[in-house]
VEXVOKE-908589 format. One record per residue (C-alpha): residue in three letters; x, y, z; residue number from 1. Coordinates in Angstrom, 3 decimals, decimal comma. Layout:
BEGIN
{atom "ALA"; {X; Y; Z}; NUM};
...
REM end
This chain:
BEGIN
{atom "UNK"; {6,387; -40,949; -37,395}; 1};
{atom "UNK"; {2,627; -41,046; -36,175}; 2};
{atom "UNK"; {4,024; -42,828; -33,007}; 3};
{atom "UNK"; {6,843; -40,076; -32,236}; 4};
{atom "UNK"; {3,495; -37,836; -32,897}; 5};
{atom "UNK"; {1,817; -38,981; -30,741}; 6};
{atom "UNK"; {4,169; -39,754; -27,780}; 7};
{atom "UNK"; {5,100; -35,620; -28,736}; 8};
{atom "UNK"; {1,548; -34,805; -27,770}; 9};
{atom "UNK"; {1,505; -36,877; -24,882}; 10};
{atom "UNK"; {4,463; -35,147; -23,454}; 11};
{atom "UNK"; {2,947; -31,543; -24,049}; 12};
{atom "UNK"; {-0,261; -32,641; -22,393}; 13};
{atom "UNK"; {1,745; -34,176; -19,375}; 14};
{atom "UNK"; {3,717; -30,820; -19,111}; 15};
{atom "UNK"; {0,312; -28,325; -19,536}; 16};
{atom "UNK"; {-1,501; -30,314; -16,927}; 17};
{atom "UNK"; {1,823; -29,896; -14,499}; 18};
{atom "UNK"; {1,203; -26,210; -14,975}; 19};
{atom "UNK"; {-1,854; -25,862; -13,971}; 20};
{atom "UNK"; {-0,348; -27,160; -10,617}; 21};
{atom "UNK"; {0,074; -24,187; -8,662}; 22};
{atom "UNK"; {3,602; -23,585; -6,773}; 23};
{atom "UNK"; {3,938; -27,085; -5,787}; 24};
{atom "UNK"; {8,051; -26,535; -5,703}; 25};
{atom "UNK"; {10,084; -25,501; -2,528}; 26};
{atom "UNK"; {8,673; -22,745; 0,069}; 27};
{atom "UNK"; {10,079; -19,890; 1,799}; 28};
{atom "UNK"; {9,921; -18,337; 4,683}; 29};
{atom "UNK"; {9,496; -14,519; 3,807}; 30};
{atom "UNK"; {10,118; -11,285; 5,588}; 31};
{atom "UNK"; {7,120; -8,797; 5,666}; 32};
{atom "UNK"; {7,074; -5,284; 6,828}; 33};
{atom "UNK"; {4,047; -3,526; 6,743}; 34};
{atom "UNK"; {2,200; -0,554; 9,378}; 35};
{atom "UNK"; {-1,053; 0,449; 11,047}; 36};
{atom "UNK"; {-3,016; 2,134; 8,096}; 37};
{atom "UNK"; {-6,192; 2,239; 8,506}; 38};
{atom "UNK"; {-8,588; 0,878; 7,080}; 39};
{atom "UNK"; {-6,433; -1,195; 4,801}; 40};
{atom "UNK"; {-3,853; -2,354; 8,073}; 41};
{atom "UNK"; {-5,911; -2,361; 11,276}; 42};
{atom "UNK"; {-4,914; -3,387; 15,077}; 43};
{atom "UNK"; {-7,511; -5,774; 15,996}; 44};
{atom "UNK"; {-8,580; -5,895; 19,978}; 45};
{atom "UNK"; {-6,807; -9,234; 20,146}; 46};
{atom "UNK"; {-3,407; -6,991; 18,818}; 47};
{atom "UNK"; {-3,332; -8,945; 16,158}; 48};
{atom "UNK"; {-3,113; -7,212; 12,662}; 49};
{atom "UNK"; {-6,203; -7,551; 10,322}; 50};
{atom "UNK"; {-7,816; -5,742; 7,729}; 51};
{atom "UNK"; {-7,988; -5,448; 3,816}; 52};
{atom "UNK"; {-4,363; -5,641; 2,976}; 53};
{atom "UNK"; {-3,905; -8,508; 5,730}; 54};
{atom "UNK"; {-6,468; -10,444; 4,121}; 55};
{atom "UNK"; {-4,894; -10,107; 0,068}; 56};
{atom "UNK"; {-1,481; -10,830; 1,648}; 57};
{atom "UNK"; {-2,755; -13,939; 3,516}; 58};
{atom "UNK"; {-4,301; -15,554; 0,380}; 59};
{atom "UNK"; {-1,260; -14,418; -1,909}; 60};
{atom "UNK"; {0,792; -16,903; 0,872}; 61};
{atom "UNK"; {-1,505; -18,961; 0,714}; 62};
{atom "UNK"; {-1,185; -19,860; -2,908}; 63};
{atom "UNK"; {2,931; -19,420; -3,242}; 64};
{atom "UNK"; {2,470; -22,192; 0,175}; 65};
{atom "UNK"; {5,944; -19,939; 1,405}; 66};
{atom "UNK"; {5,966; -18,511; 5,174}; 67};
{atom "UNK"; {4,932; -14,969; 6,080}; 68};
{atom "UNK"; {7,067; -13,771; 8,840}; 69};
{atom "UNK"; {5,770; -10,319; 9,509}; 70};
{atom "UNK"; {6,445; -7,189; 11,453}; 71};
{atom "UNK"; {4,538; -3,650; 12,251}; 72};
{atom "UNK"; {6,620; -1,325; 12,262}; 73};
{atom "UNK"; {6,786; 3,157; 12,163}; 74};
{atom "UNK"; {6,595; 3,759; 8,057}; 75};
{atom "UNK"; {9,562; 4,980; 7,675}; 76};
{atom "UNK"; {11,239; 2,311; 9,163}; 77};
{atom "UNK"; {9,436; -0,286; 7,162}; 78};
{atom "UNK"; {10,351; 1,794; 3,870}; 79};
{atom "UNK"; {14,247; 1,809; 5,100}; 80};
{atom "UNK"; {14,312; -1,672; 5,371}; 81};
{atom "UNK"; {12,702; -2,801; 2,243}; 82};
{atom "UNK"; {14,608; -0,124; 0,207}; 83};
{atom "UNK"; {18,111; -1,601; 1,862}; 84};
{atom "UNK"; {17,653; -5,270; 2,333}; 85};
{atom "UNK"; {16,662; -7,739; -0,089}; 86};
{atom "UNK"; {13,553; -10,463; -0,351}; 87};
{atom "UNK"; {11,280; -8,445; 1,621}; 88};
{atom "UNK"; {7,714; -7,590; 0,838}; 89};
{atom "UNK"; {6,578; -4,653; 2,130}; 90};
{atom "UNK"; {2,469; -3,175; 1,516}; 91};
{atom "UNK"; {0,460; -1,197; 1,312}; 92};
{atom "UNK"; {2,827; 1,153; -0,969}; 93};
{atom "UNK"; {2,025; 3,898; -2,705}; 94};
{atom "UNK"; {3,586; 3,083; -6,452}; 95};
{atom "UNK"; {4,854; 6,496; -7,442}; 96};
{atom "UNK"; {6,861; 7,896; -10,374}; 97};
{atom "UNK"; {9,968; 8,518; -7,495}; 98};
{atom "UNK"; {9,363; 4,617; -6,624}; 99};
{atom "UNK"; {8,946; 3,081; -9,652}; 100};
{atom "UNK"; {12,262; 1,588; -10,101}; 101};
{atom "UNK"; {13,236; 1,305; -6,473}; 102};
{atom "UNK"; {11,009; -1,851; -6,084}; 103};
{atom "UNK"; {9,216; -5,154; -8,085}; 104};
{atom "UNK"; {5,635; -4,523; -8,150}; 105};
{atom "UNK"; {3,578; -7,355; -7,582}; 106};
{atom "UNK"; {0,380; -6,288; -7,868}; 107};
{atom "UNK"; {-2,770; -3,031; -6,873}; 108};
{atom "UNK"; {-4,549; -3,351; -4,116}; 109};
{atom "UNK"; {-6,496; -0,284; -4,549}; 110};
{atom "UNK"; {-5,919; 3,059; -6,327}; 111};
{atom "UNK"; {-5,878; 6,695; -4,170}; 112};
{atom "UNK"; {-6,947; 9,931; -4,542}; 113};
{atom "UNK"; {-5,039; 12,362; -1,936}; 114};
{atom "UNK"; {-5,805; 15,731; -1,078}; 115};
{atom "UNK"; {-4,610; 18,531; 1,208}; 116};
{atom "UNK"; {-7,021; 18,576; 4,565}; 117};
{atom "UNK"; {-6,981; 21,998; 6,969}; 118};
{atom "UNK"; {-9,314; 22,449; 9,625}; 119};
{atom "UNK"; {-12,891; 24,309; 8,115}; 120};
{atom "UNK"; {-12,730; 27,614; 10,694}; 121};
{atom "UNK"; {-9,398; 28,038; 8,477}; 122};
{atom "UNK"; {-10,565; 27,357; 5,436}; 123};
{atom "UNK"; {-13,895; 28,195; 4,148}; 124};
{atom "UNK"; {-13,946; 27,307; 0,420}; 125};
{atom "UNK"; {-13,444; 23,847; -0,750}; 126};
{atom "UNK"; {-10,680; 24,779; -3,560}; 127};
{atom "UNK"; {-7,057; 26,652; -3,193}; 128};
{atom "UNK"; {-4,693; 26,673; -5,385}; 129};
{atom "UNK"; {-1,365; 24,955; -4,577}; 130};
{atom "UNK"; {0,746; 28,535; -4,631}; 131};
{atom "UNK"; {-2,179; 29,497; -1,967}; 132};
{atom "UNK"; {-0,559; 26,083; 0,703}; 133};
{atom "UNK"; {2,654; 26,343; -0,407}; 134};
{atom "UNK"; {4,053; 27,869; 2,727}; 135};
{atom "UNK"; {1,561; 26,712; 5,001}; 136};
{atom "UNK"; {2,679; 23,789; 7,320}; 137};
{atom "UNK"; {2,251; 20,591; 6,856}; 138};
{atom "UNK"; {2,258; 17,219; 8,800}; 139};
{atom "UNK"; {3,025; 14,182; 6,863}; 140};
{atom "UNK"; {4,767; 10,811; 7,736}; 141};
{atom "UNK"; {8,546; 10,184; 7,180}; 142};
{atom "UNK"; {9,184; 8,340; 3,982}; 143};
{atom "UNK"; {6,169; 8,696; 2,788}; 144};
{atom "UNK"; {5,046; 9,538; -0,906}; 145};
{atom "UNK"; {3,252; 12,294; 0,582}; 146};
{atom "UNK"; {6,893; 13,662; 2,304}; 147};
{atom "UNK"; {8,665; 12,890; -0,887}; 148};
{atom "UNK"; {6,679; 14,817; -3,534}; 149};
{atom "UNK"; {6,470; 17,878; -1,314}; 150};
{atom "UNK"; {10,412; 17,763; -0,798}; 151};
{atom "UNK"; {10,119; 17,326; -4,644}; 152};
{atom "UNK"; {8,112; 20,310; -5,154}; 153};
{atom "UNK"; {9,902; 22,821; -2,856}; 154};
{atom "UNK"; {7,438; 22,799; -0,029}; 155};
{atom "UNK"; {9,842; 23,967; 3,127}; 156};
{atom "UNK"; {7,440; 24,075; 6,503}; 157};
{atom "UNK"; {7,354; 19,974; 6,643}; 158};
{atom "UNK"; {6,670; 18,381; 9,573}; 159};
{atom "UNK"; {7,758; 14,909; 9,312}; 160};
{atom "UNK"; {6,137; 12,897; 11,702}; 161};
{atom "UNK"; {6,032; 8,768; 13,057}; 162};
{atom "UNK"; {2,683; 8,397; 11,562}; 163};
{atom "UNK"; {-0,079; 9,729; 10,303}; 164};
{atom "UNK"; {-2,216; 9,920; 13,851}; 165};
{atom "UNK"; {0,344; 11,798; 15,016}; 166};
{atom "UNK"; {0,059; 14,206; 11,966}; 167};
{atom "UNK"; {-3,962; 14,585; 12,264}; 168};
{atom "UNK"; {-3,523; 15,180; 15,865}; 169};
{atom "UNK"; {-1,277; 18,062; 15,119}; 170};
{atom "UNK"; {-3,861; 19,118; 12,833}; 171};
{atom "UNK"; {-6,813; 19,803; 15,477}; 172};
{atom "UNK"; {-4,635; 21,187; 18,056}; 173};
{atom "UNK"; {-3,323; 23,829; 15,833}; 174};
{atom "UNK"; {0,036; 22,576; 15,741}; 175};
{atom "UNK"; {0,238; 22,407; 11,852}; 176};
{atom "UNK"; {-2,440; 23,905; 9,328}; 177};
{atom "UNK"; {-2,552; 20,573; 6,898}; 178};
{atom "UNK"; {-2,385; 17,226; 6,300}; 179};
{atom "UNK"; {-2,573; 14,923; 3,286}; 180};
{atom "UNK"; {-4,989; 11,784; 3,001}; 181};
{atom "UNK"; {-7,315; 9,973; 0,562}; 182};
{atom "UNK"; {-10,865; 10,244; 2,034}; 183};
{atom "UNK"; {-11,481; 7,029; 3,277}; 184};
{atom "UNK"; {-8,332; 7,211; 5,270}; 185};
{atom "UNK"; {-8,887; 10,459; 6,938}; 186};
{atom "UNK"; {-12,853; 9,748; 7,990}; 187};
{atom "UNK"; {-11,418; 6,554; 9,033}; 188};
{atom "UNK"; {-8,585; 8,295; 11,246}; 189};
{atom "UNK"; {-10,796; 10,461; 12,461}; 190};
{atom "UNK"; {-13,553; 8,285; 14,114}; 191};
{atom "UNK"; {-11,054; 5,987; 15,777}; 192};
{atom "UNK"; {-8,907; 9,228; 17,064}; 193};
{atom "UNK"; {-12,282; 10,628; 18,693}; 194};
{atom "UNK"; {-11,928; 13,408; 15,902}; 195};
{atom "UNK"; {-15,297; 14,666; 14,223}; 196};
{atom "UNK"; {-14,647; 14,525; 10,393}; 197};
{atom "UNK"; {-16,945; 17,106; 9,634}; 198};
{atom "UNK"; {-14,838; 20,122; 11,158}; 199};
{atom "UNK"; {-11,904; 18,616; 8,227}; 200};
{atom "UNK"; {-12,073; 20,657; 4,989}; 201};
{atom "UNK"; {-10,387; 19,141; 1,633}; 202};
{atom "UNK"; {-8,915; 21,855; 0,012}; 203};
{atom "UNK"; {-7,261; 20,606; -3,331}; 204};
{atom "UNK"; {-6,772; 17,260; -4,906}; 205};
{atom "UNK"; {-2,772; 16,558; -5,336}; 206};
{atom "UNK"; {-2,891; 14,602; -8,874}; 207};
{atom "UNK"; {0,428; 14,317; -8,789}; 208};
{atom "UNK"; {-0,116; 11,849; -6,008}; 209};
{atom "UNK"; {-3,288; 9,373; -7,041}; 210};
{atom "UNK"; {-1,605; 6,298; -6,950}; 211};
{atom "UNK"; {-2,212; 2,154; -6,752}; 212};
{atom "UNK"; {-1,397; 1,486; -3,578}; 213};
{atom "UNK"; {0,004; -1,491; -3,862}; 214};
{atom "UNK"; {2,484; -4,971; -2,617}; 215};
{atom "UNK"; {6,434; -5,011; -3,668}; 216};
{atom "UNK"; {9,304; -6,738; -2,934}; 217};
{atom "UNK"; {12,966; -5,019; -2,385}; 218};
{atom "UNK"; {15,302; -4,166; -5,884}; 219};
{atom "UNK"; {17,122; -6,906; -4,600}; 220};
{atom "UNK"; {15,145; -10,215; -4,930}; 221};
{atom "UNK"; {15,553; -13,156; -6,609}; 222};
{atom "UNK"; {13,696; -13,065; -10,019}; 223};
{atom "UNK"; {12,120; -16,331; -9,464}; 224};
{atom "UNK"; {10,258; -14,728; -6,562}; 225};
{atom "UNK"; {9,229; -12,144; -7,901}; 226};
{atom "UNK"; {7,442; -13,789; -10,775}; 227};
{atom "UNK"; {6,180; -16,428; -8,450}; 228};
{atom "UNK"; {4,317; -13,649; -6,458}; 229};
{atom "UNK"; {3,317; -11,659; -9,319}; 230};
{atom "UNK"; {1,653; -14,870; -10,770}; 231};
{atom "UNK"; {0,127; -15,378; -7,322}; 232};
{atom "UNK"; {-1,638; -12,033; -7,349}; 233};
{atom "UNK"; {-2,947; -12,374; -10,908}; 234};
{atom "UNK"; {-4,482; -15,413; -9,393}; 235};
{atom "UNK"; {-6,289; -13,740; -7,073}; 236};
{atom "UNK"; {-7,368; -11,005; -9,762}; 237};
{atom "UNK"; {-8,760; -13,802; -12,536}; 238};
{atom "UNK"; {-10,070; -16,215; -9,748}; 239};
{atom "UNK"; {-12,277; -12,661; -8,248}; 240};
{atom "UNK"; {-10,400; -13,265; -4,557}; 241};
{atom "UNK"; {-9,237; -9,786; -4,956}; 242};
{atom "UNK"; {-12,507; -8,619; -5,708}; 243};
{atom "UNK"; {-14,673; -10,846; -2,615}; 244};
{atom "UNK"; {-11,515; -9,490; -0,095}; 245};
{atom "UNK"; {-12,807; -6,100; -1,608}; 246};
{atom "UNK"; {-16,851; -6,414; -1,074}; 247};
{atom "UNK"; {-15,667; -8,123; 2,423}; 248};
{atom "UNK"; {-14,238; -4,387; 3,550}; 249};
{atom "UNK"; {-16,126; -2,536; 1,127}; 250};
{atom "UNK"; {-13,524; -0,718; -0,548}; 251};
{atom "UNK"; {-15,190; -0,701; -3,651}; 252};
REM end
């Protein structure tokens, strides 16, 4: 009896220490569509993709040892294919109540706060209420969250654009009277579009939209993979990768 004991603990031991191996087991190659967002998704001068997002995918691969094969694509492109095909990853995704079950989640990057933007020699006062924009129009990108809950909420002067420089240049040619960004998005936008930030207003905070922007594989992917990258990310989270990719862009 002691020796079946101890040959019993053996075996456990054996077994915990093989966990603690991480994703030794067969690798994939991956499909990955993602966009130019910045400042998670930037084009480098090299046009070569780089930024925050970049950077927490790279080190997820890096740990699950499987292939990235990526592609840049419009949004709403990039949404159409990860919402129709299966095993592909797609960030950085707003996770919203409409979402929720269209996707696995595999883990936050970051979480949002979006607001409606006009121009300030529109608006003077820094808070509307939402009957006040209702009919105003608005620029947003196709397939985005953004698009989605204003569809939802019975917005009807929607401007559905490629992307969202397209949308802020509609913006300060007159073209459209708002847009919808998180803050660090829209200075960033601006500065790279030659745009000065301070002639943007924010009007009103859209609660409804604050979300975790986020990484996600298709509805239909093998369950296997999708634990294997949700491990992956908690990884990152408990080892403070996540964190050090943070302090690196300093999205804090």
């Amino acid at each position: 009896m002691i020796k079946f004991y101890k040959n019993y603990i053996a075996i456990l031991t054996i077994n915990f220490f093989f966990s603690l191996i991480p994703f030794e087991g067969k690798t994939d190659e991956i499909e990955v569509v993602t966009e130019y967002l910045e400042p998670y998704q930037i084009k480098n001068s090299d046009g070569s993709l780089g930024g925050f997002s970049p950077d927490v995918v790279a080190a997820l691969f890096k740990i699950t040892k499987d292939h990235p094969k990526i592609q840049i694509m419009p949004w709403a492109r990039a949404y159409e294919v990860a919402l129709n095909n299966p095993n592909i990853l797609i960030y950085s995704i707003a996770r919203t109540k409409l979402r929720n079950k269209k996707f696995h989640w595999i883990g936050a990057l970051k979480e949002e706060r979006l607001y409606f933007w006009g121009l300030k020699k529109h608006y003077t006062k820094a808070n509307y209420k939402v009957a006040a924009l209702k009919n105003l129009k608005i620029a947003v990108s196709r397939n985005s969250n953004s698009a989605q809950y204003l569809i939802a909420q019975g917005f009807s002067n929607i401007y559905q654009l490629a992307n969202e420089r397209q949308n802020m240049d509609m913006l300060f040619i007159d073209r459209v009277d708002l847009i919808l960004a998180t803050q660090i998005t829209i200075e960033t936008r601006a500065k790279n579009l030659g745009y000065d930030f301070n002639k943007l207003q924010r009007l009103h905070e859209v609660a409804a939209l604050n979300n975790k922007l986020s990484i996600a594989f298709s509805l239909e992917t093998a369950p296997t993979l999708i634990k294997k990258y949700q491990a992956a990310f908690q990884q990152l989270v408990t080892n403070g990768q996540l964190a050090k990719i943070k302090e690196k862009w300093k999205l804090y």
